[in-house]
C-alpha positions in Angstrom: 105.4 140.6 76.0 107.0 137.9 78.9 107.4 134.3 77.4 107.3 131.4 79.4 111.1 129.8 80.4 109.8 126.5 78.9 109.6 128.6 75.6 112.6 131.0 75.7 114.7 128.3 76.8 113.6 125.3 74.2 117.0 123.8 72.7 117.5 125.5 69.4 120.2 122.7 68.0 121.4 119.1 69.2 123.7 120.0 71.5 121.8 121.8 74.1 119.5 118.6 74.1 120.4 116.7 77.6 119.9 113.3 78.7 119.4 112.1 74.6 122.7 111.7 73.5 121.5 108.2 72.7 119.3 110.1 69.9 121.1 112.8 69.1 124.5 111.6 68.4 122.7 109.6 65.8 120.6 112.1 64.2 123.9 114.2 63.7 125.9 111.4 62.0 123.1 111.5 59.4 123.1 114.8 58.9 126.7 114.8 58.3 126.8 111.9 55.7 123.8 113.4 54.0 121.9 109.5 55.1 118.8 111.1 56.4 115.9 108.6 56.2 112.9 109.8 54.7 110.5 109.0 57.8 111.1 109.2 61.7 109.2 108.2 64.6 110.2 109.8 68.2 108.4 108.1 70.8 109.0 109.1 74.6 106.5 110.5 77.9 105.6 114.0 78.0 109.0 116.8 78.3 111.5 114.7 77.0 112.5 116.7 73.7 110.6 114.5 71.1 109.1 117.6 69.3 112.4 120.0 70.3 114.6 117.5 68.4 111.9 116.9 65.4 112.0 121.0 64.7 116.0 121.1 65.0 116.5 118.3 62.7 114.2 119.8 60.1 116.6 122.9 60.4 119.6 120.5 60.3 118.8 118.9 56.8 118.1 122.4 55.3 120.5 124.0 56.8 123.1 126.2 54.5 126.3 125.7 56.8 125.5 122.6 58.7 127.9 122.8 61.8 129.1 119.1 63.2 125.6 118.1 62.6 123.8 121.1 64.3 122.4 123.8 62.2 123.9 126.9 62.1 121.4 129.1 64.3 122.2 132.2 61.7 121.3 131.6 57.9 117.8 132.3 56.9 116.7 128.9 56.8 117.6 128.6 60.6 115.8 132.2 61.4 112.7 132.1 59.7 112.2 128.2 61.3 112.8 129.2 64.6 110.7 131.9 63.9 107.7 129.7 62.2 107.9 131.4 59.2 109.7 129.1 56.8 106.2 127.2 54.7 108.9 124.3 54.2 108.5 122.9 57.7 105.0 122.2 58.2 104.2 121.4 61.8 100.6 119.7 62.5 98.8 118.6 65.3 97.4 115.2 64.9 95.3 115.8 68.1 93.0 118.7 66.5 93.2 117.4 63.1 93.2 114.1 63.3 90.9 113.3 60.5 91.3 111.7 56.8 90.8 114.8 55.2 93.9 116.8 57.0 95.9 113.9 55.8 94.3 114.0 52.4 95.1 117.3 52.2 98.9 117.2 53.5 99.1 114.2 51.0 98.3 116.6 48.6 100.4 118.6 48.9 103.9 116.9 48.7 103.4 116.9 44.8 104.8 120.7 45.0 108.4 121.1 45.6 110.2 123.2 48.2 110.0 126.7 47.9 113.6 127.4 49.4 114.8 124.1 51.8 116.4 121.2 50.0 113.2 119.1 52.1 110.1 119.4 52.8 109.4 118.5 56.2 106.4 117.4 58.0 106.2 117.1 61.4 103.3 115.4 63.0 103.1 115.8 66.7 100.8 113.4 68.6 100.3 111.0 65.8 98.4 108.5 67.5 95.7 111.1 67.8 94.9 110.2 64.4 91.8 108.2 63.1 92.0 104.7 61.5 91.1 106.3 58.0 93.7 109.1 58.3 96.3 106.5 59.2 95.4 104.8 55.6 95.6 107.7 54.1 99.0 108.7 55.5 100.3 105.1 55.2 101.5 104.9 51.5 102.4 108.5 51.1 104.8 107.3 54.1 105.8 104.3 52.3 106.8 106.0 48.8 107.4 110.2 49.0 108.9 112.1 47.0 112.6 112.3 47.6 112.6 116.0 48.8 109.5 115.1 51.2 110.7 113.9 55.0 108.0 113.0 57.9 109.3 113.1 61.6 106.4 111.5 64.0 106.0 112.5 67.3 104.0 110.2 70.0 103.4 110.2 73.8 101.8 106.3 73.3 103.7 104.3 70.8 101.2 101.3 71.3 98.5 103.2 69.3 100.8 103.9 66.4 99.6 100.9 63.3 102.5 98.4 62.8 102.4 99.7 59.2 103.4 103.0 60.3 106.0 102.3 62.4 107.7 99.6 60.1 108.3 102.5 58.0 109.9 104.8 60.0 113.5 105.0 61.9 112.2 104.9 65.6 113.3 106.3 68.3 112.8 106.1 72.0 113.6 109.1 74.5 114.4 108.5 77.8 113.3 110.3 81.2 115.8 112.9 81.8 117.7 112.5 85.2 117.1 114.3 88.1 120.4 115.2 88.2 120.6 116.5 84.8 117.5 118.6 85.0 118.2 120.0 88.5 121.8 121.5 86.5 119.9 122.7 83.5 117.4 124.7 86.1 120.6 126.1 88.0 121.4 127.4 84.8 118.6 128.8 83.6 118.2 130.3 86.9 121.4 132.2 86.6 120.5 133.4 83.4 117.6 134.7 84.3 118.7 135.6 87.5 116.2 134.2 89.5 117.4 133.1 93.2 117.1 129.2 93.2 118.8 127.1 96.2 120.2 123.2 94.8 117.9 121.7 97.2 115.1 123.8 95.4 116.4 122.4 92.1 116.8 118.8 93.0 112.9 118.6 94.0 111.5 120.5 90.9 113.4 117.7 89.3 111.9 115.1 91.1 108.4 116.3 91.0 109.1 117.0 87.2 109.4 113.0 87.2 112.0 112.9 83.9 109.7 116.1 81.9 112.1 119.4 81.1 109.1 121.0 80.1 107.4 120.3 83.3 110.3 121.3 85.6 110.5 124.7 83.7 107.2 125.7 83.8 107.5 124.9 87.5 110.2 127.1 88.2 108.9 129.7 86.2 106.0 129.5 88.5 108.2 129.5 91.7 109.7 132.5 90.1 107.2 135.0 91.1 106.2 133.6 94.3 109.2 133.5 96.3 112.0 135.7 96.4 114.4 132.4 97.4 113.2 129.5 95.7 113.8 126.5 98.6 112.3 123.0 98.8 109.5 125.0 101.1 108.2 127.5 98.6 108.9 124.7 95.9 106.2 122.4 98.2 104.0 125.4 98.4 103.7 126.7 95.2 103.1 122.6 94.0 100.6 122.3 96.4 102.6 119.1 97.9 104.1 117.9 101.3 106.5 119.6 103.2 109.7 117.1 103.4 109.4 117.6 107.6 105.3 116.4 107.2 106.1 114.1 104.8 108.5 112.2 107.1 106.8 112.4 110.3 103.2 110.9 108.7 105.4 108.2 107.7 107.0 107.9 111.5 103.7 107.6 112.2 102.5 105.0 110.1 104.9 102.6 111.4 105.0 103.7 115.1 100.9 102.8 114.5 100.2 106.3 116.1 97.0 107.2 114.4 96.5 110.4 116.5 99.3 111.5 115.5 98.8 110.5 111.6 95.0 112.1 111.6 96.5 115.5 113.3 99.1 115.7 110.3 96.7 115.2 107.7 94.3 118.0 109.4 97.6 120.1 109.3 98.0 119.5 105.4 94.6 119.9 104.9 94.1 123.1 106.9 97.2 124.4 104.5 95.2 123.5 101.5 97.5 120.5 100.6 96.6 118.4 97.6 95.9 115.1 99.5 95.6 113.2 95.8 99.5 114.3 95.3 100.5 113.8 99.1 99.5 110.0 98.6 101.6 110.2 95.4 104.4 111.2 97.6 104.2 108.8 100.0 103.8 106.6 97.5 107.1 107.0 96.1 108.8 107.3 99.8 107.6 104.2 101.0 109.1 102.5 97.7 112.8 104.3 98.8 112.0 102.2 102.3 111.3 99.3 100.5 114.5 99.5 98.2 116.3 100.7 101.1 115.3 97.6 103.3 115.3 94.8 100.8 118.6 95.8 98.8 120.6 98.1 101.1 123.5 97.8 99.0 122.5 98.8 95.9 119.8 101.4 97.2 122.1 104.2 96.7 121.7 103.9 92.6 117.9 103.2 93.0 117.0 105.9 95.5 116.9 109.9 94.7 116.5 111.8 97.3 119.2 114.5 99.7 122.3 112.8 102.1 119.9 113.4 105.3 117.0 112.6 103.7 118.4 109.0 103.1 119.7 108.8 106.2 116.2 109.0 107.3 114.4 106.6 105.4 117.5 104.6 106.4 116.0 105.1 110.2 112.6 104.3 109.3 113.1 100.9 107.3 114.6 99.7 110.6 111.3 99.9 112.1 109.5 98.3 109.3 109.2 94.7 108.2 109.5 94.0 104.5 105.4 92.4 104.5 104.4 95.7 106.1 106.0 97.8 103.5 104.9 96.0 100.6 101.0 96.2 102.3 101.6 99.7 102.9 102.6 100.3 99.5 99.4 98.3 98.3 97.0 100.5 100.5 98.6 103.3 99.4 97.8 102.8 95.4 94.7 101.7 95.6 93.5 105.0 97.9 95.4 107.7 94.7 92.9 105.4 92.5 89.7 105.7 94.5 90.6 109.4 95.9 89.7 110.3 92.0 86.5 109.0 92.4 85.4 109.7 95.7 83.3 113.2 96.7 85.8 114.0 99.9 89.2 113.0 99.4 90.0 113.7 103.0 87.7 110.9 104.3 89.2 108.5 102.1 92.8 109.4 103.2 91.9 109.1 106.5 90.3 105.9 106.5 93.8 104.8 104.9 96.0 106.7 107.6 93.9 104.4 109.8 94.7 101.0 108.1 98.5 102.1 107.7 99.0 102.5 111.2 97.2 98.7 112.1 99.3 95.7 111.7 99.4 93.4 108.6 96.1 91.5 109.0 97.6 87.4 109.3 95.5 85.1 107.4 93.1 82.8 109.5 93.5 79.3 108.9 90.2 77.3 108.9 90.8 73.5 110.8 88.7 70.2 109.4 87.7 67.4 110.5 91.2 65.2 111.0 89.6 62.1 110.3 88.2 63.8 106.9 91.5 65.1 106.4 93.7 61.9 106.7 91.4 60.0 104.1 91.8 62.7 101.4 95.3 62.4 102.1 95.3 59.0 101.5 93.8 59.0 98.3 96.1 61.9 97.1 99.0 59.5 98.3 97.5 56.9 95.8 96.8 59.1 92.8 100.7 59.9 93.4 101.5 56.3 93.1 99.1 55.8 89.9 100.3 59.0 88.1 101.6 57.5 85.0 105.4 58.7 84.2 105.8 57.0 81.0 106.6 59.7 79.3 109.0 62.9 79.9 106.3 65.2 79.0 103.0 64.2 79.6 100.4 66.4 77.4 97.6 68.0 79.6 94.8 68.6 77.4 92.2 71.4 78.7 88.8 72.1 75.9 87.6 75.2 76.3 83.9 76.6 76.7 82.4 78.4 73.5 84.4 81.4 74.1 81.7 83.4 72.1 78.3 81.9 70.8 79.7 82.2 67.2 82.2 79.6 67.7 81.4 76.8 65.7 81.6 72.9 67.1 84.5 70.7 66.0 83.9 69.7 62.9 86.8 66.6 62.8 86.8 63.3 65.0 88.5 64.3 68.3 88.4 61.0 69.8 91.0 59.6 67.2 92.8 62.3 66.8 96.6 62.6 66.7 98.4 65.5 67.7 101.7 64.7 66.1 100.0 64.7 63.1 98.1 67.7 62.6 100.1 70.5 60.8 101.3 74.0 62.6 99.1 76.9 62.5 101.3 79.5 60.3 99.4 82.7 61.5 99.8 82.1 64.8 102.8 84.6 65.0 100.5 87.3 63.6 97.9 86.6 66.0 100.1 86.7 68.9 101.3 89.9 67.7 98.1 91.3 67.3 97.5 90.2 70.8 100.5 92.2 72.4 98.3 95.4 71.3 94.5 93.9 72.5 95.9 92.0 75.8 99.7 92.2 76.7 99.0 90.3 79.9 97.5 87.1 78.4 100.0 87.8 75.0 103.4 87.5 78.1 101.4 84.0 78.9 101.6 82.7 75.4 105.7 83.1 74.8 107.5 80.4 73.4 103.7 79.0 72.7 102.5 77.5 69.1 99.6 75.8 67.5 98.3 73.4 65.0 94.6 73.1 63.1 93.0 70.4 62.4 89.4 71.2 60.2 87.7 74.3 62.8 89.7 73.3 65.6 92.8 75.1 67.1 94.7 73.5 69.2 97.3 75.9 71.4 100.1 74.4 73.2 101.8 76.3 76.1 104.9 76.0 77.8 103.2 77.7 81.2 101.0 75.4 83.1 99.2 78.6 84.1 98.3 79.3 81.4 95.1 76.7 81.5 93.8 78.0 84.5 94.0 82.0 83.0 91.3 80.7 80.3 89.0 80.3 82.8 89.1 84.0 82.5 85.6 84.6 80.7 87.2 87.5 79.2 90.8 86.4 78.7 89.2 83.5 76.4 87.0 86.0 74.8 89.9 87.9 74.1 91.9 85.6 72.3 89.2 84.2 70.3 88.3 87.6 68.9 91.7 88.3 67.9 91.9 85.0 66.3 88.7 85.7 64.4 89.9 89.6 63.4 93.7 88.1 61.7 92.2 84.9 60.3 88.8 86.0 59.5 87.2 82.6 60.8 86.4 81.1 64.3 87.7 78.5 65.3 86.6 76.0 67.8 89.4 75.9 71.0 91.4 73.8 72.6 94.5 74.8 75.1 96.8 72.4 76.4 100.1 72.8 78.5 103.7 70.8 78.8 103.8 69.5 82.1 107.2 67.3 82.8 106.8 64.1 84.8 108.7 65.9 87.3 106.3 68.3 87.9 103.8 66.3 88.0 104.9 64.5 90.8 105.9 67.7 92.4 102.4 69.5 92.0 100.4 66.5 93.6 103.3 66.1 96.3 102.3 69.4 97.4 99.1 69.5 97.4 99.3 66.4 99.7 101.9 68.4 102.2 99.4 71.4 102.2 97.0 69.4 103.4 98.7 67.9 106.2 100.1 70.7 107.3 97.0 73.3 107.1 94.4 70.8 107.4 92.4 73.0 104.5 89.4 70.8 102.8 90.8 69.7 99.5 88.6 67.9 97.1 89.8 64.8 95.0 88.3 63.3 92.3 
């Protein structure tokens, strides 16, 4: 029976494992001083040898004749694992049983000893698959096993992993794998299995492969049988992508603004049965060599991937390109691959963005007032400048905050003689920022180096970005952060933001403000 490359030629022991040695240089130090911790959690995107390196160091740690740190590959403890016979190396799949009752179970049954290993291993691949409940159930078994019991985690999306878990476990992070490392590893797997494959061929299966082994493998295994050479032609045909000469010349033609010329390529593709969704995906990435290319041409070389001459032609191209119109290519670009999965006819979209690629970068219209109008709120901007009071080095803007839910309770403290220097600091806010980092990352980046202090029902949060006021406007963003407040503390709290604003800038931000008018004559309001 034929079995796929990506299976026959899965790494059987840590030194067949590329692109890790980060990992598993580390993994075999511990197995060679016998300090194996009793939990693991290898974290990485799709292909990168999370699960490959979980099975070989369950073989390492019951191996009989332990090599440098790399099991032997010939004992019976090495045989019957890579065979899936050996009951001492369980192997589950948290995404089909992901329920409290498969963790029940497994918890179970790590009161019975090894049969034949010195460990009994569990490896759980895609753990965050797993419910809340199960996570409880797995979380103290984690925290306390037996000495002879070992988990290794496995996880495509670290972020839904519980703290808890993870605080328990040595973690582990695997990287992409180069494009230059996989392209080697398929040239030798190629000659092995003597199937024809050309470098250029190799280097884009690594490329599309995007950092995945396993992805790259199974695509030259389905090269394989349709091409007796395997070239960066049959790669692009059996992928369903781009030719490298089409891929090119639609790009020509975006910035000679030739849309005949764009719309006759596409119908080309299209005619071809192309994959328009993964043809924008490849310009997408193209037009980002332009732009590295144009904006850092030094440094380029280490940032951009890509064949001598087809460099040299990007090279070309970014001379005919201004850095705005590359950046607003690149934007039009994204948002068609999101709508093109929603749309009924893909074509239509793509050519409705051909069209907008090829058109200059649309300049914003300035609207003129009144000059008269003008020069009087310009005058009275001029005078608030003169009145701003610079007393202090950091002048204390406060902002209140609308109910952010209709649960939120009014202050219940005088606010009028309040004293901020007075009230005491908040000591969960570090728990609630944290919690934040998993429910909003976005407005958790705004908060850094931020802090509070309560006073009765009130919470007062002081920022060190000035932004960060006008992101509460954000119906949503305040919602946010009120929840998360509620869910750590278990109360709600009425409120209030404020933001350290130096004198400088404070003369600097109304400064501005006056220039902008003068020079763009846009209607600003003052107070």
């Amino acid at each position: 029976m034929y079995k796929a490359l990506y299976r026959k030629w899965r790494p059987l022991k840590f030194d067949d494992v590329i692109s890790q040695e980060h990992i598993t240089d580390t993994l075999k130090n511990q197995v060679i001083n016998n300090k194996t911790a009793h939990a693991y959690l290898f974290t990485g995107s799709r292909g990168t040898g999370k699960t490959t390196c979980a099975r070989i160091l369950a073989k390492a740690v019951n191996c009989k004749s332990v090599k440098d740190g790399n099991p032997c590959l010939e004992c019976d403890i090495c045989r019957d694992a890579d065979n899936g016979t050996l009951t001492d190396i369980v192997e589950i799949d948290a995404a089909s049983n992901n329920g409290v009752d498969d963790i029940r179970e497994l918890r179970d049954a790590t009161v019975y000893t090894p049969e034949r290993c010195s460990y009994k291993i569990y490896i759980i691949d895609e753990v965050h698959m797993l419910s809340t409940s199960a996570f409880n159930a797995l979380l103290k078994i984690m925290e306390e096993p037996p000495d002879y019991v070992k988990f290794i985690l496995a996880t495509t999306e670290i972020h839904k992993v519980p703290a808890t878990i993870v605080s328990r476990c040595q973690r582990y992070d695997f990287r992409r794998i180069k494009t230059e490392d996989i392209a080697n590893r398929l040239l030798y797997i190629a000659e092995q299995e003597n199937i024809n494959l050309t470098q250029e061929g190799a280097f884009l299966i690594a490329r599309l492969a995007d950092g995945g082994m396993r992805d790259a493998i199974s695509l030259l295994d389905q090269c394989s049988v349709c091409a007796d050479v395997i070239t960066p032609e049959s790669v692009s045909d059996t992928a369903g992508i781009a030719g490298r000469d089409y891929l090119y010349d639609i790009i020509e033609s975006f910035a000679e603004k030739n849309i005949s010329k764009s719309l006759d390529i596409i119908n080309t593709l299209y005619n071809k049965s192309k994959d328009l969704s993964r043809l924008c995906e490849e310009l997408i990435t193209q037009i980002r060599n332009i732009m590295l290319i144009k904006i850092s041409p030094d440094s380029a070389g280490n940032l951009v991937t890509g064949l001598p001459d087809e460099i040299e032609r990007l090279k070309k191209i970014s001379q005919n390109l201004e850095t705005e119109k590359i950046m607003s290519m690149l934007d039009i670009l994204q948002e068609c691959y999101v709508k093109m999965s929603k749309v009924l006819n893909k074509r239509v979209e793509f050519e409705m963005t051909a069209i907008r690629l090829c058109r200059d970068v649309p300049t914003v219209q300035t609207v003129q007032a009144d000059n008269t109008e003008v020069l009087e709120k310009i005058k009275k901007l001029e005078n608030q400048i003169k009145n701003v009071s610079l007393s202090k080095d950091n002048d204390i803007v406060d902002k209140p905050i609308k109910n952010v839910s209709m649960e939120e309770p009014k202050p219940n403290i005088d606010m009028k003689n309040l004293k901020l220097e007075e009230i005491p600091e908040f000591e969960k806010w570090n728990d609630i920022l944290e919690e934040l980092k998993k429910a909003n990352p976005a407005v958790a980046g705004s908060l850094y180096a931020s802090h509070a202090q309560v006073a009765g029902n009130v919470l007062f949060i002081t920022a060190e970005n000035r932004w960060f006021v006008d992101l509460f406007k954000n119906k949503e963003t305040a919602v946010s952060i009120g929840e998360t407040i509620k869910r750590v503390t278990g109360q709600a709290y009425a409120l209030r933001v404020r933001c350290l604003v130096t004198k400088e800038e404070q003369k600097s931000m109304a400064e501005k403000l006056v220039e902008k008018a003068k020079n763009s004559g846009i209607d600003t309001a003052v107070e």
